[in-house]
ROZATOR-379237 format. One record per residue (C-alpha): residue number from 1; x, y, z. Coordinates in steps of 0.001 Angstrom, whole numbers. Layout:
BEGIN
NUM, X, Y, Z
...
END
This chain:
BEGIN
1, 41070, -9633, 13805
2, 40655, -6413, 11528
3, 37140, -7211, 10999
4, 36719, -7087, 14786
5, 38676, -4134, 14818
6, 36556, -2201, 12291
7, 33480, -3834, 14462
8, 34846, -1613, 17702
9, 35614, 1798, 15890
10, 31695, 1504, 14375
11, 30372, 946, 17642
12, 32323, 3436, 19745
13, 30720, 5905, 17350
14, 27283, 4788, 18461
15, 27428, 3788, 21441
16, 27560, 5850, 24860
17, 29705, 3151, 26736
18, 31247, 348, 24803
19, 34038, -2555, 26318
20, 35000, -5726, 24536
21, 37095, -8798, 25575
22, 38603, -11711, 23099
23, 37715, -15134, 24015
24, 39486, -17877, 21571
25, 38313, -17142, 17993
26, 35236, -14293, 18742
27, 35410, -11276, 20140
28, 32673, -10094, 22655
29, 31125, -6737, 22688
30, 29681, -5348, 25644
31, 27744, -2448, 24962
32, 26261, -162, 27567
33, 22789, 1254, 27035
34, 20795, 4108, 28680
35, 18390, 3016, 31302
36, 15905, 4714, 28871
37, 16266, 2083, 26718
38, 13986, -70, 28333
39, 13364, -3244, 28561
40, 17247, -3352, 28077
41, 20049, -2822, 30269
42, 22997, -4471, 28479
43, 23735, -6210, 25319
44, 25972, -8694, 25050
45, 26870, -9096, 20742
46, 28833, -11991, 19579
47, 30885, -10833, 15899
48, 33010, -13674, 14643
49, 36538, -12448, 14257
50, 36640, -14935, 10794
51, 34106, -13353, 8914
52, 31987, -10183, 8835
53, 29222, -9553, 11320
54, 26306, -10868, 9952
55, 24066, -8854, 12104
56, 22052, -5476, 11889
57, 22276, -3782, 15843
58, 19176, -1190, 16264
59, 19355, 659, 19471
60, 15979, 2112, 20065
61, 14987, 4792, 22623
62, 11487, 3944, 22889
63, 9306, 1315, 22171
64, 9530, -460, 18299
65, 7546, -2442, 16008
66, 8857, -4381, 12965
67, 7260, -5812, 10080
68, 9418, -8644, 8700
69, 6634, -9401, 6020
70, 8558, -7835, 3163
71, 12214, -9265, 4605
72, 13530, -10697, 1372
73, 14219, -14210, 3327
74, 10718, -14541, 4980
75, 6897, -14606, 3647
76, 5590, -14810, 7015
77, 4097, -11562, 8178
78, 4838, -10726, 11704
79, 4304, -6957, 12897
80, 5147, -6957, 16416
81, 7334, -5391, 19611
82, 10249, -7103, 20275
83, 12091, -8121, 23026
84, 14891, -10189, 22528
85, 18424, -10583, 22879
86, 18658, -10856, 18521
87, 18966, -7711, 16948
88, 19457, -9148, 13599
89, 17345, -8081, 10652
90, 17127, -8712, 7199
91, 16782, -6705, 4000
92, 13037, -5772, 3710
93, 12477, -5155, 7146
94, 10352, -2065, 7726
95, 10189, -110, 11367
96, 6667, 392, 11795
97, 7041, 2194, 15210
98, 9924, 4077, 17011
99, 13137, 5811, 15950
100, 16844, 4523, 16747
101, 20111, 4136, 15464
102, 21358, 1452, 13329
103, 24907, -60, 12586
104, 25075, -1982, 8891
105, 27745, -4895, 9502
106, 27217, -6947, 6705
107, 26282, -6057, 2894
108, 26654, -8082, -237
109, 27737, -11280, -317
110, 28490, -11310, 3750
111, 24918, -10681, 4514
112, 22542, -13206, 5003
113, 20522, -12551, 1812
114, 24048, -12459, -165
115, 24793, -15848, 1449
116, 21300, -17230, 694
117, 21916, -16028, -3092
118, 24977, -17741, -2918
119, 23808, -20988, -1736
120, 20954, -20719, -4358
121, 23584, -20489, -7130
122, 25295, -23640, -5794
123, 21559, -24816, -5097
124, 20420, -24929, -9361
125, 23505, -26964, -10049
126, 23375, -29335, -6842
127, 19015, -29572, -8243
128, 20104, -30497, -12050
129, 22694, -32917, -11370
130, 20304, -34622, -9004
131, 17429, -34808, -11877
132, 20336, -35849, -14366
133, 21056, -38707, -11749
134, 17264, -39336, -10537
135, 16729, -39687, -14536
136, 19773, -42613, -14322
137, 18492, -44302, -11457
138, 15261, -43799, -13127
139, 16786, -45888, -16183
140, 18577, -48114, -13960
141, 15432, -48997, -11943
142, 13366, -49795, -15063
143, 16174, -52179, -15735
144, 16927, -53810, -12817
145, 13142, -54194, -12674
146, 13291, -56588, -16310
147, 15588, -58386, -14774
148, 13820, -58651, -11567
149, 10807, -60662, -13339
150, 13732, -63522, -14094
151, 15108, -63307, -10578
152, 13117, -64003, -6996
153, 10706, -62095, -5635
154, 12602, -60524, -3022
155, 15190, -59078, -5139
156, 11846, -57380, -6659
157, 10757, -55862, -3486
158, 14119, -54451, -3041
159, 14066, -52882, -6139
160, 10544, -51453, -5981
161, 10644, -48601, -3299
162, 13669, -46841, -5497
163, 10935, -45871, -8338
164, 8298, -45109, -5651
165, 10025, -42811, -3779
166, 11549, -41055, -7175
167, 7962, -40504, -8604
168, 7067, -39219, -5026
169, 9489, -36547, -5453
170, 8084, -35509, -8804
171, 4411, -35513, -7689
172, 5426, -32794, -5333
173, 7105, -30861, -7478
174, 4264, -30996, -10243
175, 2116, -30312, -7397
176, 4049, -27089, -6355
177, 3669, -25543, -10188
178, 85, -26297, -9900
179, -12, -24302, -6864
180, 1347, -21468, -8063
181, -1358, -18692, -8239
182, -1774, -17381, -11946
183, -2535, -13924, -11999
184, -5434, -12257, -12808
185, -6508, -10995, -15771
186, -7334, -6812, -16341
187, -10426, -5478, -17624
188, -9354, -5073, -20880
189, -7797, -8686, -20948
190, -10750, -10069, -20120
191, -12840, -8010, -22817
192, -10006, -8581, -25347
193, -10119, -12156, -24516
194, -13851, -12428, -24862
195, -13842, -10803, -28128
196, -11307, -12810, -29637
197, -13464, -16201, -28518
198, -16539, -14663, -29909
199, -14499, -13450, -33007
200, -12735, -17049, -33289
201, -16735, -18845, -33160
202, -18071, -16605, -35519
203, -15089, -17284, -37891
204, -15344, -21204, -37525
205, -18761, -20526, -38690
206, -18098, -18562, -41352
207, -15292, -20848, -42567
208, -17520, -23812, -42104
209, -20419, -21913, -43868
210, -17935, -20982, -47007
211, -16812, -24457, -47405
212, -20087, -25633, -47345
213, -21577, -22941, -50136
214, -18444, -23100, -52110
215, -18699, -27566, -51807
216, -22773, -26933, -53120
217, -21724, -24464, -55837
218, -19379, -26746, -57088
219, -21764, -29576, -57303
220, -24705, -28035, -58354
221, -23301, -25871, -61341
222, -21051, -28951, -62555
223, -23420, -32221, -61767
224, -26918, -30613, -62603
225, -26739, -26914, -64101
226, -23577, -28828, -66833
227, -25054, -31762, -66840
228, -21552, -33375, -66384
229, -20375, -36977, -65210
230, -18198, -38511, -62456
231, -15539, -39490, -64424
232, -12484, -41812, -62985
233, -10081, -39814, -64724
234, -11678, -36660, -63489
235, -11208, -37738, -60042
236, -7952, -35910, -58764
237, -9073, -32687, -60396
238, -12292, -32673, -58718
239, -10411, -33410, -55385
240, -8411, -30440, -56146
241, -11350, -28087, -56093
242, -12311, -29910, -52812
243, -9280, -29224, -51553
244, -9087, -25120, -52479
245, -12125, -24827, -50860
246, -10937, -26429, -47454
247, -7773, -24496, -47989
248, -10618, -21135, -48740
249, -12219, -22012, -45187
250, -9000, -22209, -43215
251, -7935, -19109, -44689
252, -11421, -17550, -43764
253, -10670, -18549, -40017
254, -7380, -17321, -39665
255, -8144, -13998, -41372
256, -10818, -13691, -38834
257, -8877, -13919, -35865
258, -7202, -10451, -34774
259, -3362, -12155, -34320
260, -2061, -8473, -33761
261, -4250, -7407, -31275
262, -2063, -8353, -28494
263, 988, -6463, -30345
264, -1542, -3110, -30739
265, -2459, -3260, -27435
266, 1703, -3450, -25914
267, 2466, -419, -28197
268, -525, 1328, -26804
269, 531, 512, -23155
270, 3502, 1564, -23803
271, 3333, 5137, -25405
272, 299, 5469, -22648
273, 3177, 4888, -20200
274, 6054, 7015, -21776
275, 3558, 9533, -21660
276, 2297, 9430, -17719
277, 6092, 9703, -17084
278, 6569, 12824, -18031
279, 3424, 13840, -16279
280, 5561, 12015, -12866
281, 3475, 8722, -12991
282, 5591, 5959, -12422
283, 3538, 2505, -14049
284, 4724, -481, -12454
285, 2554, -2558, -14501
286, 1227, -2298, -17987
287, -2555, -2993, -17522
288, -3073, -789, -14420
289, -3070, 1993, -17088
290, -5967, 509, -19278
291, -7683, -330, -16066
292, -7642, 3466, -14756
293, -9881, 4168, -18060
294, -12248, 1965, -17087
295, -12416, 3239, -13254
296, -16199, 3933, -11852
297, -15176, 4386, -8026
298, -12329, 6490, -6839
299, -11612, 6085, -2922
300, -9104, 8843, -2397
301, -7248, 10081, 609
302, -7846, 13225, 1583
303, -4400, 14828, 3446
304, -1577, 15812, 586
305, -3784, 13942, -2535
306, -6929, 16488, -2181
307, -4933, 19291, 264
308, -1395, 20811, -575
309, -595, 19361, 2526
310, 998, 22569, 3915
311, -758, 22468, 7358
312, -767, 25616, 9286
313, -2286, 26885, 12576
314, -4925, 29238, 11995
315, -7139, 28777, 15245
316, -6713, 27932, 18718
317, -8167, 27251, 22118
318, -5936, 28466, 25112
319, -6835, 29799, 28813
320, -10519, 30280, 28434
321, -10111, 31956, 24829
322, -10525, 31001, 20822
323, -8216, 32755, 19070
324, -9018, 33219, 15522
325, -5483, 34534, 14826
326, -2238, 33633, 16347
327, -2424, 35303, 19843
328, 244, 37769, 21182
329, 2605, 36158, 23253
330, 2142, 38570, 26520
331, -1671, 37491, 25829
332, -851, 34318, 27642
333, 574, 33487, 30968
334, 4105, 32262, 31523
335, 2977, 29149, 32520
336, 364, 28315, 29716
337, 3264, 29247, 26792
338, 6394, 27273, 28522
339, 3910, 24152, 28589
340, 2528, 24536, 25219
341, 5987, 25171, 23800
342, 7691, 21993, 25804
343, 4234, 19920, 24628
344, 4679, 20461, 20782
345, 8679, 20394, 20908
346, 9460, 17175, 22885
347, 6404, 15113, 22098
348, 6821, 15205, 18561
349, 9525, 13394, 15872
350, 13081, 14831, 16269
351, 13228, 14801, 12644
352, 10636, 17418, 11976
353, 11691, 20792, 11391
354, 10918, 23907, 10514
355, 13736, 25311, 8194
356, 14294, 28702, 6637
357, 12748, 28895, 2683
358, 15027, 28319, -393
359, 14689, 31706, -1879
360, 14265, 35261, -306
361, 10711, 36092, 368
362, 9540, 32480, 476
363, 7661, 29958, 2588
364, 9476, 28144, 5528
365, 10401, 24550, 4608
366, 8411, 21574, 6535
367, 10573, 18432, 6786
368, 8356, 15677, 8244
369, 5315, 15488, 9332
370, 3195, 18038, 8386
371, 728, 18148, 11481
372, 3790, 18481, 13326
373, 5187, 20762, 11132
374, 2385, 23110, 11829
375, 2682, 22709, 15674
376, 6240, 23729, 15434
377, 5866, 26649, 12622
378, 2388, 27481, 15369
379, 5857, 27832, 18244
380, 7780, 30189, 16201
381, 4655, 32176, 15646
382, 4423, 32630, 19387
383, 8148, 33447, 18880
384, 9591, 30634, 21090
385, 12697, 28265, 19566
386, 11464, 25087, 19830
387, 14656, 23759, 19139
388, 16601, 25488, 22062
389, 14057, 22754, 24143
390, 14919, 20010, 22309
391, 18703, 20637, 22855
392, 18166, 20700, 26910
393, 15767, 17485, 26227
394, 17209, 15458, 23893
395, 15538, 12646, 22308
396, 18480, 10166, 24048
397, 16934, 11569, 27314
398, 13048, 10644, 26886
399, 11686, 7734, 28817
400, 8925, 6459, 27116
401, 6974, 6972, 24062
402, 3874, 5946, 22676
403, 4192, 6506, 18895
404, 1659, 7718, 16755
405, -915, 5137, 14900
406, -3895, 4968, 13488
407, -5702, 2932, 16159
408, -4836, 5229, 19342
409, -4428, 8509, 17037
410, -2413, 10214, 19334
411, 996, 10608, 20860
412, 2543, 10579, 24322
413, 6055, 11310, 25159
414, 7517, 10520, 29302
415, 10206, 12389, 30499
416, 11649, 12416, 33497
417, 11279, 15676, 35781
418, 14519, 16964, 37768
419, 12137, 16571, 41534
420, 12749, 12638, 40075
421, 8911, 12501, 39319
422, 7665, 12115, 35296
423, 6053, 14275, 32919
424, 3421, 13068, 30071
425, 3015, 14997, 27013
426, 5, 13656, 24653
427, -1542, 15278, 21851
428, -3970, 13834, 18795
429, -6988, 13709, 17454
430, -9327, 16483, 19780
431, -11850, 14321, 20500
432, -10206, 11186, 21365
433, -7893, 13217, 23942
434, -10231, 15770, 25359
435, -12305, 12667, 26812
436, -8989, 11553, 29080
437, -8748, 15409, 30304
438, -10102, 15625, 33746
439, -8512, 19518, 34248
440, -8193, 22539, 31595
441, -5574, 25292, 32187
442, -7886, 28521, 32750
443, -6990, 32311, 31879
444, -4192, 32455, 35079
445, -2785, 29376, 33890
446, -4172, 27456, 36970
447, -5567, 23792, 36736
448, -9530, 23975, 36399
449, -11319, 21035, 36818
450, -12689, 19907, 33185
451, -16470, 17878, 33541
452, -18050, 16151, 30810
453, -20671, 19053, 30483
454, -17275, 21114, 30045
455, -16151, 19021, 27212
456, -19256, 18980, 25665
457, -19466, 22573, 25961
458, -16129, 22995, 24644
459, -17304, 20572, 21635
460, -19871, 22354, 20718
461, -18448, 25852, 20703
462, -15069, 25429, 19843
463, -14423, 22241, 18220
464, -17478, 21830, 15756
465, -17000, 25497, 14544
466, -13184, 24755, 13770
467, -14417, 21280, 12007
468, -17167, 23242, 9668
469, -14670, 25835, 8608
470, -12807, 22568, 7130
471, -9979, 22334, 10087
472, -7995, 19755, 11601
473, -8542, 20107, 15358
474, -5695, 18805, 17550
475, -5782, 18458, 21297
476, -2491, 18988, 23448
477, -1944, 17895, 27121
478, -148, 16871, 30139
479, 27, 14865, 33227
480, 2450, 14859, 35868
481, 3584, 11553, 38021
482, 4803, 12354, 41801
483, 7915, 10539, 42735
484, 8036, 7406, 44262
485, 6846, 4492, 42953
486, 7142, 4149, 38860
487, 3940, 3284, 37138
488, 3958, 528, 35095
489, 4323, 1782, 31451
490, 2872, -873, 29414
491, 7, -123, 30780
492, -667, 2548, 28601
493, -4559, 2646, 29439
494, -3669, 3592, 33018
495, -1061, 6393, 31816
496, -2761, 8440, 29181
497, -5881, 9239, 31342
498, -6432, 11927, 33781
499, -4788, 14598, 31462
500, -4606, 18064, 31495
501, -5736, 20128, 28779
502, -3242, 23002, 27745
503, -4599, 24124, 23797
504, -7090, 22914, 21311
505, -5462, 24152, 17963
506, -7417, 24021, 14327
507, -5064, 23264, 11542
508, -5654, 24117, 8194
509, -4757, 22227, 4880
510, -5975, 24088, 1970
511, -7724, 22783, -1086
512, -5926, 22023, -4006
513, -6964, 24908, -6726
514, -7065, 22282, -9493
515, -9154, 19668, -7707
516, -12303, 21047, -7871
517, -12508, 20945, -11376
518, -10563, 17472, -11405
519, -13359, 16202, -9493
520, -16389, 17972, -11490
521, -14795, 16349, -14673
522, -14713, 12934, -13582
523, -18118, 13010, -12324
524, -19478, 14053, -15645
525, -17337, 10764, -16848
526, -19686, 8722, -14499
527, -16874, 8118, -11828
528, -17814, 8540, -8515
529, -15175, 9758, -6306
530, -15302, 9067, -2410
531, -12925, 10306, 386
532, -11501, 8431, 2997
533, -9456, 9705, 5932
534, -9224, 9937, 9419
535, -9786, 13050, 10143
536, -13058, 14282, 12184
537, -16455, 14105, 10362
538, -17264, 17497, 10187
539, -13457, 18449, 8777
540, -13769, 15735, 6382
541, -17563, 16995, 5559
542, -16103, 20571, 4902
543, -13348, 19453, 2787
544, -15778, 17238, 1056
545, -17849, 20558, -229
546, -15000, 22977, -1126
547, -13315, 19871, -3490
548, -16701, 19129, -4860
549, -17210, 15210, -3944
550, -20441, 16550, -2073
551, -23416, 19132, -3375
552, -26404, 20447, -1769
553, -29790, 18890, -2260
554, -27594, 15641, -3128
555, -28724, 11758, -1773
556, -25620, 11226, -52
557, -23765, 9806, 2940
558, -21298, 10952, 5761
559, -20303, 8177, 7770
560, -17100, 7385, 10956
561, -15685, 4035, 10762
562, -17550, 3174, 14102
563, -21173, 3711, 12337
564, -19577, 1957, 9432
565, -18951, -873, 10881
566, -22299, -1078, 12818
567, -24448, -846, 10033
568, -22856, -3746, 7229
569, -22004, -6189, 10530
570, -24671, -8514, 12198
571, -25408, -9451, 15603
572, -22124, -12015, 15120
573, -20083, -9411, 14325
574, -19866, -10795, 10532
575, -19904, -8227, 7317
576, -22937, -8607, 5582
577, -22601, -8411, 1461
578, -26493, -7368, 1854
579, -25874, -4870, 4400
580, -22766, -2572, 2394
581, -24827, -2697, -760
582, -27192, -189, 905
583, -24376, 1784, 1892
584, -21808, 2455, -831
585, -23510, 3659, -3574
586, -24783, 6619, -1551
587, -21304, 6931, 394
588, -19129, 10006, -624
589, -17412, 10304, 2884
590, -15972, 8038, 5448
591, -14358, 10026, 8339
592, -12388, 8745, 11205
593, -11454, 5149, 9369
594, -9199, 2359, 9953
595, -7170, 733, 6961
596, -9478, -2435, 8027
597, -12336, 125, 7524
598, -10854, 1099, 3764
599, -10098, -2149, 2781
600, -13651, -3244, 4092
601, -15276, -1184, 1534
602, -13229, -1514, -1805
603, -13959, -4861, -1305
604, -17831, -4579, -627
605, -17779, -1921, -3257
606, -15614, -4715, -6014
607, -17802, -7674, -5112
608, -21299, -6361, -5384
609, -23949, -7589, -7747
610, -26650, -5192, -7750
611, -25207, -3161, -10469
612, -25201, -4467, -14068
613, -21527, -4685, -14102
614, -18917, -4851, -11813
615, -17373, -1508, -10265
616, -13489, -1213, -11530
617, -12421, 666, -7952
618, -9120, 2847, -7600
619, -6914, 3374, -4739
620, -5048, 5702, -3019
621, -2546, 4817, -216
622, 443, 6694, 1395
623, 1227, 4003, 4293
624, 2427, 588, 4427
625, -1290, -73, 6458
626, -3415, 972, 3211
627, -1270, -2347, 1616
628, -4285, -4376, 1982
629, -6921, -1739, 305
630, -4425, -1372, -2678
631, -4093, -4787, -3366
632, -7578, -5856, -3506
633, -8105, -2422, -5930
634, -8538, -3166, -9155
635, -5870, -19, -9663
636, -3487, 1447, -6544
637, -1912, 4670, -6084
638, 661, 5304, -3715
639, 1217, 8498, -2939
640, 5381, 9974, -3509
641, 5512, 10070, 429
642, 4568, 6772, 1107
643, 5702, 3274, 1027
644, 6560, 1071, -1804
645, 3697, -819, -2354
646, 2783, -3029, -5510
647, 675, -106, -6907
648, 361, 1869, -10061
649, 2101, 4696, -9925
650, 3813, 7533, -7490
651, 2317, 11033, -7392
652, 341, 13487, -4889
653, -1762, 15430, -6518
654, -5537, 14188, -7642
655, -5480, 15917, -10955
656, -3163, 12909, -12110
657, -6512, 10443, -11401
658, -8610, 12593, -13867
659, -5370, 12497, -16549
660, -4503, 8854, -16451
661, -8739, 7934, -16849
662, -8053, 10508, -19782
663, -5055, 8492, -21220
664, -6689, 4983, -20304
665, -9811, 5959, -22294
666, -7949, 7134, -25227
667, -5936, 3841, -25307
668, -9357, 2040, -25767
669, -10446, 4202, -27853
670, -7217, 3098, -30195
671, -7698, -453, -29781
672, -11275, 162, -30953
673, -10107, 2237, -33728
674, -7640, -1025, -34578
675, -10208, -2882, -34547
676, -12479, -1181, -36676
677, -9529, -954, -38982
678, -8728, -4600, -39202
679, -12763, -5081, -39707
680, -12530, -2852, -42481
681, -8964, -4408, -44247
682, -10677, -7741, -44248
683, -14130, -6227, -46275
684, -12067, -4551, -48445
685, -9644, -7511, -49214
686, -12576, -9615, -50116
687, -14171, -7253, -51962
688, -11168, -6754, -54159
689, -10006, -10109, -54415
690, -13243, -12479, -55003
691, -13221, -15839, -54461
692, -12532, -17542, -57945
693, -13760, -21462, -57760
694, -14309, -21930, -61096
END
């Protein structure tokens, strides 16, 4: 029972109410969870007392998505909410929504992938002995079978099925390794391999060509220009010559194929890779490197890969007023501050934070999310503590929450009010939450009623002017639920409408200093670089003409995912190839996308045909949602912050595109120079060792 024991002392640590009860050999666990904890009310946990637990408890205060795909157990891909009484998860399993607390009872060998391991061990021996002893009966079938053809016919039958069944086995397993998918070759590979075939013909014709000259040479300077016989006795030393010049053609053919080509290019990948390292590129595979010289597309993120991604209020929209500096505190009303300050405190992650710089004199310290981190640094401004709120409202206490994503693009956190009615907190993307205000807080603080004309008004002289100046505009609001009956919170279409507006706040992410010229180089190296993000058009725009991607008087493209997707789909709904070949070549900037809408066009953009050759397209990604767009890149970058993803390497900064197409050019510019090299041994060989038939 120690194991148990241990079990209880973990969980009274996490746990606000916790009982347990022995029945025979397991030991029950009732745990007590907050009503906030909905759909649950109690868990009832079964450890066994014999062994360790073998599950992983998550206790989540709000609503929680999991994506199982990368579970080391599973390959099936399952990104879902759950409700279940099984709070078991396995290695690999990512939390795509929510926040929690978890209790790790098993590790090693006790957890399931440690017992899987384990059984897989046992497994290889268990699957060799049977071959050794399928091979036996194999033997012993084929013999009983000789013997058969003496006996009856019915002893035959008997025998018959034993073989059948055997060679049914090994059909499936030859058909498994045939299924396996090979992988693909690089750019380079494919070049390299070309070559060599082209090399390797021209050789065998060469080779074939010398034997020939060399057999004609021989025959016409000893038969006609010597006037000399076919002798018997002259036979074997006439073969001999034959022979030398078969043995001249074969050398001829394996001179001319490049046999250390393969070993040039590894060294090359590999110094190109020692190098990137210290430059904090980390190369997960070899040809990714050689493929980044080659790049003619970049699609590039914009937030923390363009921007420093140190966000900061500089603008905002509160009681009838745009504020083109942070306003005075006594310039608002009482009212107006304690709702903004509860809005951007409580309805964002606990784990953001605003902490005091490193050094004297320096910069605060953002820890998480950096839009939030400027709504909170945007409350100390306005010299409020934001975290005095969060202390009387902790995160155990909030009801409901509708986590961030990139489909809604917005954020709403229910709590409960003390007059036993509920409070709504949303904020996101300006234009997508300005629609579901139906009031505005005026000057006094009051509730205003908020029209469509209002919004639009509001659109056009507040939002658009924050966009063009290159800002991220962010809308925060409220709604308050009378008590009585509770709404039904799933319905989340029914709860985030009828909001009131409190602030409209512009964010700004500056411009990396080196990116410009990053950008301006690559372009004159015939890459052309396009942004995709999420943010509003006329941000993205901006940020588009400070970096450089766009330029005035230029043939070029601004698109949102919505017009996107209008103009390569049919009347079906289907992508047309047709349809994104008049798009993407004139497309620097795709604002307000999806990852459906990224992967979308790297794939248009790879599988096109109206160029001469095809477009060698590279990658960013900082989410485990850009997966799908990295993959199908012919290189992928995921950004330090994000997930681990089967991409190239790990950095935030675009100045490392520009130096690995730097490095990946001068690596092809080696194995050209080896090339030219070997080229040039082989003439000179020849030229100093003639070929002596005579």
């Amino acid at each position: 029972m120690k194991d148990s024991n241990k079990q209880k002392k973990i969980l009274e640590k996490f746990t606000p109410a916790f009982k347990s009860c022995d029945r025979g050999s397991k030991t029950y666990f009732s745990i007590q969870v907050p009503s906030t904890a909905q759909p649950y009310e109690n868990l009832l946990l079964m450890f066994h007392a014999i062994s360790r637990c073998q599950i992983m408890l998550y206790l989540f205060q709000n609503s929680s998505a999991f994506d199982e795909s990368r579970r080391s157990i599973s390959w099936v891909a399952n990104i879902s909410i759950q409700y279940s009484s099984d709070f078991s998860f396995c290695l690999g399993t990512h939390v795509m929504e929510g926040s929690g607390r978890m209790v790790i009872s098993a590790v090693g060998v006790n957890s399931q992938t440690g017992i899987i391991f384990t059984l897989l061990g046992a497994g290889g021996e268990e699957e060799e002995k049977k071959e050794k002893k399928g091979k036996q009966q194999d033997g012993a079938v084929e013999n009983n079978q000789n013997k058969a053809k003496k006996q009856d016919g019915a002893v035959a039958m008997e025998m018959q099925p034993l073989k059948s069944a055997e060679g049914g086995e090994m059909e499936e397993r030859e058909k498994k390794k045939a299924s396996v998918p090979k992988k693909e070759k690089s750019v380079l590979q494919g070049k390299l391999t070309k070559l060599a075939v082209q090399i390797g013909k021209a050789g065998l014709v060469m080779s074939a060509i010398t034997v020939i000259i060399l057999v004609l040479y021989f025959i016409i300077q000893t038969f006609v220009i010597d006037r000399k016989m076919w002798l018997a006795e002259c036979t074997p030393v006439y073969v001999q010559y034959f022979v030398k010049f078969f043995i001249i053609g074969v050398t001829v053919l394996v001179v001319a194929v490049p046999e250390g080509l393969p070993l040039a290019v590894t060294i090359s990948l590999a110094y190109s890779v020692k190098k990137m390292m210290k430059d904090n590129n980390l190369v997960r595979h070899l040809d990714a490197c050689e493929t980044m010289g080659n790049a003619t597309a970049i699609c590039s993120d914009k937030t923390g890969t363009l921007t420093t991604n140190r966000m900061t209020v500089v603008q905002s929209y509160m009681g009838d007023t745009h504020y083109k500096e942070t306003p005075e505190p006594n310039s608002l009303t009482s009212k107006t501050l304690d709702l903004l300050v509860h809005a951007i405190a409580i309805n964002s992650a606990y784990t953001t934070k605003i902490l005091p710089p490193e050094k004297e004199g320096g910069l605060p310290r953002q820890v998480g999310n950096k839009t939030e981190c400027s709504l909170l640094g945007f409350v100390v401004d306005l010299r409020r503590d934001y975290q005095a709120v969060r202390e009387h409202m902790p995160e155990e206490k909030l009801y409901k929450v509708y986590t961030f994503n990139s489909v809604r693009k917005s954020m709403s956190t229910v709590i409960c009010m003390p007059d036993g009615g509920y409070r709504l907190f949303s904020k996101g993307a300006s234009e997508i939450v300005l629609k579901k205000c139906t009031n505005i807080l005026n000057s006094n603080g009051e509730l205003r009623v908020f029209r469509p004309r209002d919004r639009d008004e509001m659109v056009k002289k507040v939002i658009e002017p924050m966009a063009c100046d290159g800002l991220r505009t962010i809308c925060i609001a409220y709604r308050d639920f009378p008590a009585g009956k509770e709404p039904d919170w799933d319905n989340e279409n029914d709860i985030v409408i009828d909001l009131t507006c409190i602030a409209v706040v512009g964010i700004e992410d500056p411009v990396r200093p080196e990116v410009p010229e990053a950008i301006h180089k690559c372009q004159r190296a015939g890459i052309t670089v396009r942004m995709v993000t999420g943010d509003n058009i006329n941000t993205a725009r901006a940020i588009a003409a400070k970096c450089g991607i766009i330029q005035p008087g230029e043939d070029f493209l601004c698109l949102e995912g919505k017009d996107f997707n209008r103009r390569i789909r049919n009347e079906k709904g289907e992508i047309e190839q047709e349809r994104l070949d008049k798009i993407w070549p004139k497309l620097r900037v795709l604002a307000r996308s999806s990852p459906t809408d990224k992967h979308t066009l790297v794939k248009g953009i790879i599988d096109s045909t109206i160029g001469d050759q095809r477009q060698v397209v590279a990658v960013t990604g900082d989410g485990t949602n850009d997966g799908p767009a990295l993959k199908k890149a012919d290189v992928g970058f995921a950004m330090v912050r994000g997930v681990e993803l089967n991409s190239l390497p790990s950095f935030q900064n675009f100045l490392f595109f520009m130096l690995d197409i730097h490095i990946g050019n001068q690596k092809n510019k080696q194995n050209k120079c080896w090339l030219d090299m070997s080229f040039l041994v082989w003439e000179i060989h020849f030229k100093l060792d003639p070929l002596q038939i005579t």
